[in-house]
NUROVO-592905 format. One record per residue: residue in one letter; x, y, z of N, C-alpha, C in turn. Coordinates in pm, whole numbers, padded with zeros to 5 digits, always signed. Example, Ala and Ser with C-alpha at 12.3 -4.5 7.8 and 13.67 -1.06 7.14 Angstrom:
<nodes>
A+01319-00569+00780+01230-00450+00780+01320-00330+00780 S+01285-00225+00708+01367-00106+00714+01290+00003+00787 
</nodes>
This chain:
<nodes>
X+13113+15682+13391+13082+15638+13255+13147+15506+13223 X+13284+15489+13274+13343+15346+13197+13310+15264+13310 X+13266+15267+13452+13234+15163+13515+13106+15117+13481 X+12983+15240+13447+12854+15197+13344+12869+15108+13237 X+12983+15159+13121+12981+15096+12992+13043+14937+13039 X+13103+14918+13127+13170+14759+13198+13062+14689+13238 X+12963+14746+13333+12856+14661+13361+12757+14691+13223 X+12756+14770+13180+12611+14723+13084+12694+14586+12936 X+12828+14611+12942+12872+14480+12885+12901+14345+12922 X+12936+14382+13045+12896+14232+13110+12770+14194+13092 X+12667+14248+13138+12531+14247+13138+12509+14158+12968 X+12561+14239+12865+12512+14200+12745+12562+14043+12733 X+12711+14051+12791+12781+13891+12746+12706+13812+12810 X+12625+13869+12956+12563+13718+13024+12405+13672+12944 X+12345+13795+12862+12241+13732+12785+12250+13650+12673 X+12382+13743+12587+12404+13704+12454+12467+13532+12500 X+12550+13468+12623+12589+13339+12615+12449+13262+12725 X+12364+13311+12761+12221+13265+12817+12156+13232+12643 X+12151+13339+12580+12064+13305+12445+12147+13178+12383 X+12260+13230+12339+12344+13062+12308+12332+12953+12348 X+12292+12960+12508+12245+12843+12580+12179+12761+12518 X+12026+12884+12546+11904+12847+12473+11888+12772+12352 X+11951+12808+12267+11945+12817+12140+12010+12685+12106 X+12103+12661+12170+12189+12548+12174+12111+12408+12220 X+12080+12428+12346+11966+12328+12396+11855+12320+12275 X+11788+12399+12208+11662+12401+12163+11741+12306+12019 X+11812+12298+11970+11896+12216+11864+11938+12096+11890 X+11976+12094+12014+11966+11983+12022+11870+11864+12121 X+11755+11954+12131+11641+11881+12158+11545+11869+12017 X+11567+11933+11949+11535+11957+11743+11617+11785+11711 X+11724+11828+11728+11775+11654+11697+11729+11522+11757 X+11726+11593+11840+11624+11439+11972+11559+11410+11866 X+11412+11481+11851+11346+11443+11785+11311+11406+11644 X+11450+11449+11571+11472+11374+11482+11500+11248+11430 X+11635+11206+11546+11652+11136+11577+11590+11008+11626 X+11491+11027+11704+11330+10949+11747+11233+10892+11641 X+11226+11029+11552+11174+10990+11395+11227+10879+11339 X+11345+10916+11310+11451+10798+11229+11458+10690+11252 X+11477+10638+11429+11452+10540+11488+11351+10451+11480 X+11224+10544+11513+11163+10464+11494+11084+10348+11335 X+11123+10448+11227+11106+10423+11104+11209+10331+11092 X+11306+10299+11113+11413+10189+11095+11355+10058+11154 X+11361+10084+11302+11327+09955+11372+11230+09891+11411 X+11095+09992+11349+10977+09921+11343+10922+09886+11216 X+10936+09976+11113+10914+09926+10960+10944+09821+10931 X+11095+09745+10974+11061+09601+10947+10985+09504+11017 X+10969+09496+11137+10863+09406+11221+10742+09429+11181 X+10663+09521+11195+10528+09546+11091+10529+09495+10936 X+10629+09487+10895+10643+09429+10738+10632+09280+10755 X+10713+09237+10779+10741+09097+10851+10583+09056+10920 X+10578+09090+11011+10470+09028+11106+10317+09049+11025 X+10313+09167+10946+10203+09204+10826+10195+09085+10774 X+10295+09056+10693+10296+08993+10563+10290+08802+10616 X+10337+08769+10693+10321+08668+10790+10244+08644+10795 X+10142+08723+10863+10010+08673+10896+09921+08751+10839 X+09911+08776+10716+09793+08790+10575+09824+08684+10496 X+09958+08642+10486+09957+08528+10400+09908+08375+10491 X+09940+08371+10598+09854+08272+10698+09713+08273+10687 X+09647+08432+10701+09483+08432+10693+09434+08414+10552 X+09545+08396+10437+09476+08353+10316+09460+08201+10277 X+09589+08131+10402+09548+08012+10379+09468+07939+10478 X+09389+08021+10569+09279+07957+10670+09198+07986+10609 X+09164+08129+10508+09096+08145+10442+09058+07998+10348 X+09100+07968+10239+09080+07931+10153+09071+07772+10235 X+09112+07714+10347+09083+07624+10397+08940+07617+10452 X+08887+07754+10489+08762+07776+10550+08635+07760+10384 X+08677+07754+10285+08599+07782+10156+08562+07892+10128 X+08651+07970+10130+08607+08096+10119+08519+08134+09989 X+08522+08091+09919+08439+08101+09776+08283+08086+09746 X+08268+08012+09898+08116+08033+09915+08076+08106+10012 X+08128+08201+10076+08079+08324+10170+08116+08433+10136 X+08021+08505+10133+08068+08644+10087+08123+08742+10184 X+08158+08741+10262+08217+08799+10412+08358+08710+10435 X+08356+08590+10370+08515+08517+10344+08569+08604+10268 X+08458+08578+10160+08538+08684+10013+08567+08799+10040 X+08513+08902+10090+08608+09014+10142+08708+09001+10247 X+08703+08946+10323+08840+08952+10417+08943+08887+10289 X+08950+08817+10242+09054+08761+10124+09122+08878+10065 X+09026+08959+09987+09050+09131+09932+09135+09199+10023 X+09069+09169+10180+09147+09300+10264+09254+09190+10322 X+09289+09086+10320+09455+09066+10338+09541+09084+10248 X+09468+09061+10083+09590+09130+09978+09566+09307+09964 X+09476+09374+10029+09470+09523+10044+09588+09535+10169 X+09600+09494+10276+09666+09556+10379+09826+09497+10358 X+09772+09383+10271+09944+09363+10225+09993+09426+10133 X+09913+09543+09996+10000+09625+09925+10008+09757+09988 X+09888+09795+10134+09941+09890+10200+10076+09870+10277 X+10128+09800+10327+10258+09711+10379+10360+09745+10314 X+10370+09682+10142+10468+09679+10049+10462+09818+09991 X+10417+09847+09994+10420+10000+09938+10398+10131+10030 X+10437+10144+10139+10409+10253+10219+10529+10210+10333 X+10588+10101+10423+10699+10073+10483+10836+10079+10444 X+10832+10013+10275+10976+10015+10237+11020+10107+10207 X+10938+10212+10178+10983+10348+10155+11020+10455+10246 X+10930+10444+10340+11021+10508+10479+11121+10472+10555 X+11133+10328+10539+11271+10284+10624+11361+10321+10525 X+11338+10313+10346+11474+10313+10295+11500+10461+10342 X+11381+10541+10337+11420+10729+10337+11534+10731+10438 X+11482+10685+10542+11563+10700+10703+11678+10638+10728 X+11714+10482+10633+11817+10436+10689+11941+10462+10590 X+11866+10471+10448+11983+10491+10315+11961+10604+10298 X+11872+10718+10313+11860+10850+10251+11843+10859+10120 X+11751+10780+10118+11682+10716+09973+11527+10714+09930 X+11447+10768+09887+11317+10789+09822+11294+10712+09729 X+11184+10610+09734+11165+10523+09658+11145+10533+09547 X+11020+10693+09592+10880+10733+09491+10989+10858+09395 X+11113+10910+09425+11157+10921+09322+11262+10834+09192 X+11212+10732+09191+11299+10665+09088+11278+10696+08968 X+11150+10736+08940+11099+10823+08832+10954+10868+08834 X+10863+10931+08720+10790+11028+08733+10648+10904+08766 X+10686+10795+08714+10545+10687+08719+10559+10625+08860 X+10650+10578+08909+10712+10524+09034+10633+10640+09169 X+10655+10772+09140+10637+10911+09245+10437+10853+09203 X+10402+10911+09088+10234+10893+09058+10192+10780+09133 X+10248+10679+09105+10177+10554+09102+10185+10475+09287 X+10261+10539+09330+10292+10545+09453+10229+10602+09516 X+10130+10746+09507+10102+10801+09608+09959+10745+09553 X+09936+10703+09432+09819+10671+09391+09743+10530+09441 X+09858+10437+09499+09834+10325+09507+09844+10292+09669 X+09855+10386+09745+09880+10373+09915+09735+10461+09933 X+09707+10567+09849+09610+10601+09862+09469+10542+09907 X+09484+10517+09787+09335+10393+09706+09386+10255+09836 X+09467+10196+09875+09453+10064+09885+09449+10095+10063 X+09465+10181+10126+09455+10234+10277+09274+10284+10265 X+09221+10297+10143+09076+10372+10200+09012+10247+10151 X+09032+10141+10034+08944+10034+10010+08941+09937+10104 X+09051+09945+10202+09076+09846+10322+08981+09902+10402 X+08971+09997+10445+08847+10075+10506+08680+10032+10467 X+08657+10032+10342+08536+10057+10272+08530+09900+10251 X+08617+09809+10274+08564+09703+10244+08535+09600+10403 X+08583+09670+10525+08515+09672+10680+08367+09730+10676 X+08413+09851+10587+08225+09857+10570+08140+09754+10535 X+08205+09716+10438+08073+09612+10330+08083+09476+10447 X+08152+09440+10499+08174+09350+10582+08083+09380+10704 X+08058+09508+10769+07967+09544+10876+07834+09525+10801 X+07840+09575+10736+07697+09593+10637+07633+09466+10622 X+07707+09382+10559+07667+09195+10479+07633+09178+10663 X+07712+09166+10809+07666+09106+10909+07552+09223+10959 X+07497+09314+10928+07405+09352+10971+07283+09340+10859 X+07293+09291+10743+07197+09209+10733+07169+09108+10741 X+07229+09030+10781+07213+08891+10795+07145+08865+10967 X+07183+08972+11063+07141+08924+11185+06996+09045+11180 X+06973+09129+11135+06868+09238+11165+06752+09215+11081 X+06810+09181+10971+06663+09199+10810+06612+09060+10897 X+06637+08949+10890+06586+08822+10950+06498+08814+11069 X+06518+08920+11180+06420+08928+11314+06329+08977+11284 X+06358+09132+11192+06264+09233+11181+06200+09203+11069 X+06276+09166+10967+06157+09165+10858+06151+09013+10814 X+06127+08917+10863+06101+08782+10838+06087+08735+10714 X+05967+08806+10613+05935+08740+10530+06052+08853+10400 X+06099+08911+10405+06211+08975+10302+06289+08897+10270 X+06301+08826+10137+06367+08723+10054+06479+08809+10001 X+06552+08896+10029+06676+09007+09989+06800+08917+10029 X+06867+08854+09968+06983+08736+10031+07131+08841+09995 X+07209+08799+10059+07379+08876+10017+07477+08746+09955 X+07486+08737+09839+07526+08630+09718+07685+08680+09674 X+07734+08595+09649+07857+08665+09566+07874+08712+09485 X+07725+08726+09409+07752+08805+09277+07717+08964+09321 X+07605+08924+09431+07635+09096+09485+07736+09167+09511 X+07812+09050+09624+07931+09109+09706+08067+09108+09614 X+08063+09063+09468+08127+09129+09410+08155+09256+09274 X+07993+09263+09278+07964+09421+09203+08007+09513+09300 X+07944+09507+09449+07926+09626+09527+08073+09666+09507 X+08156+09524+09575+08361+09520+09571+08396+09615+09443 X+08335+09591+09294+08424+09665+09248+08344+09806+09216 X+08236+09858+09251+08209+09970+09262+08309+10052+09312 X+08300+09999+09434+08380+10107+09527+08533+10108+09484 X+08625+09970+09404+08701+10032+09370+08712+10152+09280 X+08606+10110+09163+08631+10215+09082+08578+10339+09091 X+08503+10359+09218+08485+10503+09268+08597+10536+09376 X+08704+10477+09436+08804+10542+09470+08919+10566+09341 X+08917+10511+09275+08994+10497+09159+08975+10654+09135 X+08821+10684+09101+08845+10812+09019+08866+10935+09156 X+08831+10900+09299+08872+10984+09404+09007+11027+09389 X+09116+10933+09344+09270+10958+09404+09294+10962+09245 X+09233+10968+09118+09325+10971+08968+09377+11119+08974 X+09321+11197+09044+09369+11300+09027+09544+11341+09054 X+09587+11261+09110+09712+11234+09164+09791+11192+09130 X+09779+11148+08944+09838+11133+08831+09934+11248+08758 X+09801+11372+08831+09838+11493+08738+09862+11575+08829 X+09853+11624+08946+09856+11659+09039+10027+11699+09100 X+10053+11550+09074+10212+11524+09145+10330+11469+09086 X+10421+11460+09116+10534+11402+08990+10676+11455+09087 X+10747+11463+09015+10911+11428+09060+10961+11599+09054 X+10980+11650+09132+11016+11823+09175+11207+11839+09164 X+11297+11911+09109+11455+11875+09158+11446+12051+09180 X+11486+12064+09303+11516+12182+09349+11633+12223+09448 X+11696+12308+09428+11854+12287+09476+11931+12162+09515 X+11909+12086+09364+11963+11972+09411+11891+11834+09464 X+11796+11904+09556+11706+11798+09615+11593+11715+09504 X+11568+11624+09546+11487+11552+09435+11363+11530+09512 X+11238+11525+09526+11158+11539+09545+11042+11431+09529 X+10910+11386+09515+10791+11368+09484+10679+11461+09543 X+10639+11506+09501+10516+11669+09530+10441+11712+09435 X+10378+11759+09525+10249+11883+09364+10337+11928+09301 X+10312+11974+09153+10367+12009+09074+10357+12117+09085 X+10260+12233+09116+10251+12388+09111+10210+12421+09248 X+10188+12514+09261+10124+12603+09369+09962+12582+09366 X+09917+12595+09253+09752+12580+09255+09710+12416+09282 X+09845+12297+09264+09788+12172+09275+09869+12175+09455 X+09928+12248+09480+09992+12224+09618+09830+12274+09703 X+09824+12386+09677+09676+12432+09770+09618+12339+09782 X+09535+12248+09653+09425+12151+09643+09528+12061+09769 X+09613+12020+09716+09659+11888+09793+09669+11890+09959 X+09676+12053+09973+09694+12079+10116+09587+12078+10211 X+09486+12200+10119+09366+12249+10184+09241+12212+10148 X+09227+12092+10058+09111+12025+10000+09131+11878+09950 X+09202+11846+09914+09229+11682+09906+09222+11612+10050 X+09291+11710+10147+09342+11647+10292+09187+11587+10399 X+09075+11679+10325+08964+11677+10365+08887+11546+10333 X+08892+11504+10156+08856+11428+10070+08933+11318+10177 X+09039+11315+10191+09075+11170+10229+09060+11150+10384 X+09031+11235+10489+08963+11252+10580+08851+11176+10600 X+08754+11246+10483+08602+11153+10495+08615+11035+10481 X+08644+10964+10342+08653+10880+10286+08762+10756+10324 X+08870+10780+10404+08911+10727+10477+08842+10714+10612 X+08843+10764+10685+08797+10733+10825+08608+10745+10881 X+08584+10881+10831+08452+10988+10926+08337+10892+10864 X+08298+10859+10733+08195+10817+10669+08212+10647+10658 X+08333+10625+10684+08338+10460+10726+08326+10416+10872 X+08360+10504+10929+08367+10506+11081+08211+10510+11100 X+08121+10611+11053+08003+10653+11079+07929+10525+11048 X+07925+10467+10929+07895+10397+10903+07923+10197+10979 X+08021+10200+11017+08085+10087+11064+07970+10088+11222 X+07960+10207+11273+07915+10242+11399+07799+10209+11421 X+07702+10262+11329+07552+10229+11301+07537+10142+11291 X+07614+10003+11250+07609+09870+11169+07595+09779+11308 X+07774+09840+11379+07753+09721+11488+07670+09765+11610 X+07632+09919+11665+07502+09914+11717+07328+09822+11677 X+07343+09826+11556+07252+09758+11515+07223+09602+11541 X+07340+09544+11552+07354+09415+11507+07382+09398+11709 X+07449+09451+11776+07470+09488+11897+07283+09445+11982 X+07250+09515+11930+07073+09531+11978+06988+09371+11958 X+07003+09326+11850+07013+09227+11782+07041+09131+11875 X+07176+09082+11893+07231+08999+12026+07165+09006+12074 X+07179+09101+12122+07084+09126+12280+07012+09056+12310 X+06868+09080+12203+06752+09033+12182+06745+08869+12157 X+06822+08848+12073+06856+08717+12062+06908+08668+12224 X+06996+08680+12245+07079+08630+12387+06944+08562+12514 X+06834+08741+12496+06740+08672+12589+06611+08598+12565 X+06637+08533+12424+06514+08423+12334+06666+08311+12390 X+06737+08330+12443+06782+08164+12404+06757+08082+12532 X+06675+08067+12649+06639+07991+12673+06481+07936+12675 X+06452+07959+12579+06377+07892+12545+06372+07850+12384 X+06522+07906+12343+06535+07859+12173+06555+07666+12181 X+06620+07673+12082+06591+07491+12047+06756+07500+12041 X+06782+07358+12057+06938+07387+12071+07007+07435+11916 X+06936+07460+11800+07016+07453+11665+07000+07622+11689 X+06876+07704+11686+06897+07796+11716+07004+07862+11805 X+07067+07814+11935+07156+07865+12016+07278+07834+11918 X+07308+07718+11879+07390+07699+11781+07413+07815+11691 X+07320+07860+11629+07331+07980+11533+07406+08089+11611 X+07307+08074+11700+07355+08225+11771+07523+08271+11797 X+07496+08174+11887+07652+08159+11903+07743+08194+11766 X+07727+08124+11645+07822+08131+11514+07812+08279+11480 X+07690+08324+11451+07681+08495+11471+07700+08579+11558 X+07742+08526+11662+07823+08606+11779+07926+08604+11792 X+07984+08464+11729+08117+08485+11743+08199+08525+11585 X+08118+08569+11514+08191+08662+11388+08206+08761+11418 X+08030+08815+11452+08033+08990+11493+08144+08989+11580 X+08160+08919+11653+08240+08971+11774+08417+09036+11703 X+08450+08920+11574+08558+08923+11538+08559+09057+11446 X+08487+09081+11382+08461+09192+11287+08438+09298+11375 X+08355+09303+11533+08334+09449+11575+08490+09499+11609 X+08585+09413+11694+08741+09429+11731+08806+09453+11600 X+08800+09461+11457+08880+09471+11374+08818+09584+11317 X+08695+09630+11318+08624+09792+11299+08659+09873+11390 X+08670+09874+11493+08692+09927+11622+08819+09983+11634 X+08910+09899+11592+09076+09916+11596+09119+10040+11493 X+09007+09962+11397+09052+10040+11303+08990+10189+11262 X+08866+10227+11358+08839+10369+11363+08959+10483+11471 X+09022+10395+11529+09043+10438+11639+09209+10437+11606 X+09265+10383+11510+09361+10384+11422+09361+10485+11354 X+09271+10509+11219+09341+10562+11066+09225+10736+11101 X+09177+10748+11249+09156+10882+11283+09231+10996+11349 X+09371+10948+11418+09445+11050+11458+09528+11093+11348 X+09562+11030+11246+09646+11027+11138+09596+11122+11042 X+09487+11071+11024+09352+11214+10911+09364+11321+11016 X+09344+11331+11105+09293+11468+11183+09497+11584+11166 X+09598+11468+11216+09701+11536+11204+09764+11565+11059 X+09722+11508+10964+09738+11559+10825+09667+11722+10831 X+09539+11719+10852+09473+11863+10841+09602+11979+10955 X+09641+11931+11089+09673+12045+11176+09790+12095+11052 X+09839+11985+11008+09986+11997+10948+10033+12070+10840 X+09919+12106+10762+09861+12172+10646+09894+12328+10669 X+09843+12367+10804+09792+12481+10862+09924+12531+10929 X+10012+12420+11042+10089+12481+11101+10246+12456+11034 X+10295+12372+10912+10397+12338+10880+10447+12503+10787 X+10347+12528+10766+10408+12637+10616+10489+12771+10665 X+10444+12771+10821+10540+12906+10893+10599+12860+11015 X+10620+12733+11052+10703+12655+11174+10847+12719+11147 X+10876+12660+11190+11069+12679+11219+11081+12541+11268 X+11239+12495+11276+11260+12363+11266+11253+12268+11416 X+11239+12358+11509+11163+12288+11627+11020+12230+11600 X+10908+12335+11548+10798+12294+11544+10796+12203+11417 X+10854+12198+11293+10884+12093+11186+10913+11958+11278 X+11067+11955+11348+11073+11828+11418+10956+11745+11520 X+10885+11830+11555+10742+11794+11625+10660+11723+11504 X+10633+11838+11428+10527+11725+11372+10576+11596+11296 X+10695+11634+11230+10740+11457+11201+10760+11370+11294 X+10773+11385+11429+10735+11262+11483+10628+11227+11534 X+10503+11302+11565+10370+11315+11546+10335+11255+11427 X+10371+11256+11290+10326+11191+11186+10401+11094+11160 X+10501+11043+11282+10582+10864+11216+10476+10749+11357 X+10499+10840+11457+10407+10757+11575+10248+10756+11544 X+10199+10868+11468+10062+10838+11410+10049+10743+11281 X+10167+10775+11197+10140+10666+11041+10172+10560+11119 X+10254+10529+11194+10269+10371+11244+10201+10305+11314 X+10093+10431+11326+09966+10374+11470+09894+10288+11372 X+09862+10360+11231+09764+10331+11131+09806+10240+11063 X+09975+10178+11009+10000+10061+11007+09979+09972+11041 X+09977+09955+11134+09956+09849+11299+09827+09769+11234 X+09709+09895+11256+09587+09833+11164+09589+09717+11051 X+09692+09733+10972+09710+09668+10843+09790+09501+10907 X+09913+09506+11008+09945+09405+11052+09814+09319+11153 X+09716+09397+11232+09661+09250+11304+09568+09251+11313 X+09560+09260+11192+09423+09126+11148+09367+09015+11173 X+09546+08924+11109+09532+08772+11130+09540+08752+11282 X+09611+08845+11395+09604+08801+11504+09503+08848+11589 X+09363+08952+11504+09233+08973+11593+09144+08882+11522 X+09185+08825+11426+09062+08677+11406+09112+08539+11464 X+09238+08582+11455+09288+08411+11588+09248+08407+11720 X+09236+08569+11782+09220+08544+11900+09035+08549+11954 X+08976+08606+11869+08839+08654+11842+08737+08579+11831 X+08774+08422+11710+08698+08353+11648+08741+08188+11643 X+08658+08139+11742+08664+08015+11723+08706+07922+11616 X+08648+07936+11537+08646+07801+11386+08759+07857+11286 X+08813+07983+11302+08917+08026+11252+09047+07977+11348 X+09045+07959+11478+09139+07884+11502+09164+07780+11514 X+09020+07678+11546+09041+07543+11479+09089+07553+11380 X+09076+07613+11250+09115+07605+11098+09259+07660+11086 X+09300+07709+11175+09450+07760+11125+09531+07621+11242 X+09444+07563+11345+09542+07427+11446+09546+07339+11322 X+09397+07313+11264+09418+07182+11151+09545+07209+11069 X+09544+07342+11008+09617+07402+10958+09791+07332+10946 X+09840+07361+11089+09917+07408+11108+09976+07232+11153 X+09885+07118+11178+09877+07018+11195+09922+06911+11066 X+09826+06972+10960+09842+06921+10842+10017+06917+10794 X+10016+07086+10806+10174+07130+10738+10267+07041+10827 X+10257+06989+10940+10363+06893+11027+10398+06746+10988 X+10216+06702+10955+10243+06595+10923+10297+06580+10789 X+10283+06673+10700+10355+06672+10554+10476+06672+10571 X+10519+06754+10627+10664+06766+10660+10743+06646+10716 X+10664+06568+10820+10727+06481+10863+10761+06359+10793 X+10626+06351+10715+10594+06245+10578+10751+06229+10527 X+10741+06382+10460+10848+06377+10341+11011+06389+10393 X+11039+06413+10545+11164+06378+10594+11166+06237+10628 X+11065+06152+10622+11094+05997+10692+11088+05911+10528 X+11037+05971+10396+11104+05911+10305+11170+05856+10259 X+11283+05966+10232+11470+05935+10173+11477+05776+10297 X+11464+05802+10449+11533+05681+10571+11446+05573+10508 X+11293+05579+10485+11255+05458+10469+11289+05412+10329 X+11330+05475+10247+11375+05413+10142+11508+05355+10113 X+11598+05407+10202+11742+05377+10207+11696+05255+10308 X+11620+05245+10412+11583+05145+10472+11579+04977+10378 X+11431+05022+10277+11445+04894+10217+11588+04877+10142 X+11619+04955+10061+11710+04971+09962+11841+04842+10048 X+11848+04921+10173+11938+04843+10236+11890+04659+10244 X+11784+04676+10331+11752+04561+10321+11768+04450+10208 X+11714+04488+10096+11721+04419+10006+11872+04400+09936 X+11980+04482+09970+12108+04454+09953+12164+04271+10077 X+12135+04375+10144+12217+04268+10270+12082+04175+10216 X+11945+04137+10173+11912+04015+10140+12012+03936+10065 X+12030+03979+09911+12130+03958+09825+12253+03921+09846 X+12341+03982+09967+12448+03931+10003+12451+03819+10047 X+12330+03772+10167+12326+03644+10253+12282+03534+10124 X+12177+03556+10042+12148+03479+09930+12304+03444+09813 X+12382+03539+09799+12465+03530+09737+12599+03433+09837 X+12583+03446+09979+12652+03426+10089+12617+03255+10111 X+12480+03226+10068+12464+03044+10051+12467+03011+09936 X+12441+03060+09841+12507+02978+09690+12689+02934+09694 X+12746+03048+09758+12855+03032+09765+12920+02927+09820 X+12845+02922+09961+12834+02817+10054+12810+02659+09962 X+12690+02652+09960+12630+02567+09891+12733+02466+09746 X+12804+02566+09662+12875+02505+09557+13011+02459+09613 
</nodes>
């Protein structure tokens, strides 16, 4: 009996410090990946901010060098560099401060939490919807023209800016709900931004997540797809009329090949971007509410390497129309030519003016230097 009760306690100490093992390892592979989270929200939130904001404010001034005021396909890219720059300012600074100060932006108060989730919302799906209108305006311009010749239907700026604010103010009323919805939570202490109840937590979980699913990605994506197949076919057809087009025609061609081309790489990126992000919002819905803190540490870094995938989108822009589009990089060399020679202008100033300034002293002296002489 007591040599039994010795081994069946040994026996127990070698599981019970095997489970400790376990358990031990599994915590601190839980921290890894916390840790990974944190990291990466620190040290990439600012380079995406930076390099964002860099070059949207660059593509607004090739923009407006290009005239943007008379194209309506200028005029929206203008919209979506100040759209991807308040997705930037309002969706980065808040996760690096979470991670590096342990600080929440969106609770500073109850309008700050609203207006925050209301405004990353809306300005991440109009950046979307306005690649649409942008696929759309170049697929009529290269398709209605082959196929239907005599259709006098033109795309004007007064169109392309009704359609623009339609769609804001039909996402407007998509995400108002999120006024009332959400607000500032303090629960043991912790301070919060979240649904306010249980019946607005469901919606937000198991039916909003859907709403911004479509409307972000599936029905712009769908749509973006159809556009540049269309316009795709188009080329084509065109490509094999051009030897025997006239040289102004190839001319054309070319200018409409080399937009589509810039617009299909910035649709493209961006289906293939802001869709793993929608799809892992839905798993997250489903598997966060009974995880334990291994499977919690999984999906937050699943949702910092996916939100940062979908950032990315918002930073390169300006560097898939530099590399994409001809006359946009002539326009950002003139650009960038101009700003040198200004610069150089106004540092050789102050010298050439101290130049004469001088001169005309030491004239005065030598003039003052023979009167002297002279009497």
């Amino acid at each position: 009996m007591d040599s039994g009760s010795e081994g069946n306690s040994s026996l127990n100490a070698r599981l019970s410090s095997n489970g400790s093992f376990s358990n031990t390892e599994g915590d601190l592979y839980q921290e890894t990946l916390e840790q990974a989270s944190a990291y990466l929200w620190i040290s990439v939130s600012p380079i995406f901010l930076f390099v964002g904001i860099f070059g949207n404010i660059l593509n607004l001034f090739v923009l407006r060098r290009m005239r943007f005021e008379k194209n309506p396909t200028l005029i929206l890219l203008v919209f979506l560099s100040v759209t991807d720059m308040t997705v930037l300012l309002v969706g980065l600074p808040r996760y690096w401060a979470r991670e590096a100060v342990n600080f929440d932006l969106r609770t500073v108060s109850q309008f700050s939490c609203k207006f925050s989730l209301f405004l990353i919302y809306t300005s991440m799906q109009l950046s979307s919807w306005i690649l649409v209108m942008v696929s759309i305006i170049r697929m009529l311009k290269t398709v209605l023209p082959l196929h239907f010749p005599k259709n006098k239907m033109r795309v004007t700026r007064r169109n392309t800016l009704i359609a623009f604010a339609i769609v804001v103010v039909v996402l407007c009323i998509i995400n108002f709900h999120l006024f009332i919805t959400n607000g500032i939570l303090i629960e043991d202490g912790d301070t919060s931004c979240t649904s306010l109840t249980q019946d607005y937590l469901y919606f937000d979980e198991y039916v909003f997540v859907y709403v911004d699913f479509l409307v972000l990605s599936v029905f712009p994506a769908i749509i973006i797809i159809i556009c540049n197949i269309l316009i795709y076919f188009v080329l084509k057809n065109l490509k094999q009329r051009r030897a025997s087009a006239s040289s102004m025609d190839k001319t054309t061609t070319d200018s409409v090949s080399r937009v589509t081309r810039m617009l299909f790489v910035t649709s493209t990126y961006f289906v293939i971007a802001t869709a793993p992000i929608s799809v892992h919002f839905i798993v997250d819905s489903y598997v966060r509410p009974n995880a334990d803190g291994l499977t919690e540490a999984k999906l937050d870094l699943s949702f910092t390497v996916l939100y940062l995938f979908e950032f990315s989108h918002f930073v390169i822009n300006f560097y898939c129309y530099t590399v994409t589009n001809k006359r946009f990089r002539k326009t950002l060399h003139k650009l960038k030519d101009d700003m040198r020679n200004r610069i150089f202008r106004q540092s050789r100033v102050p010298s050439d003016s101290y130049d004469v300034n001088s001169t005309v002293d030491s004239n005065k002296k030598c003039s003052g230097s023979a009167v002297s002489k002279s009497t």
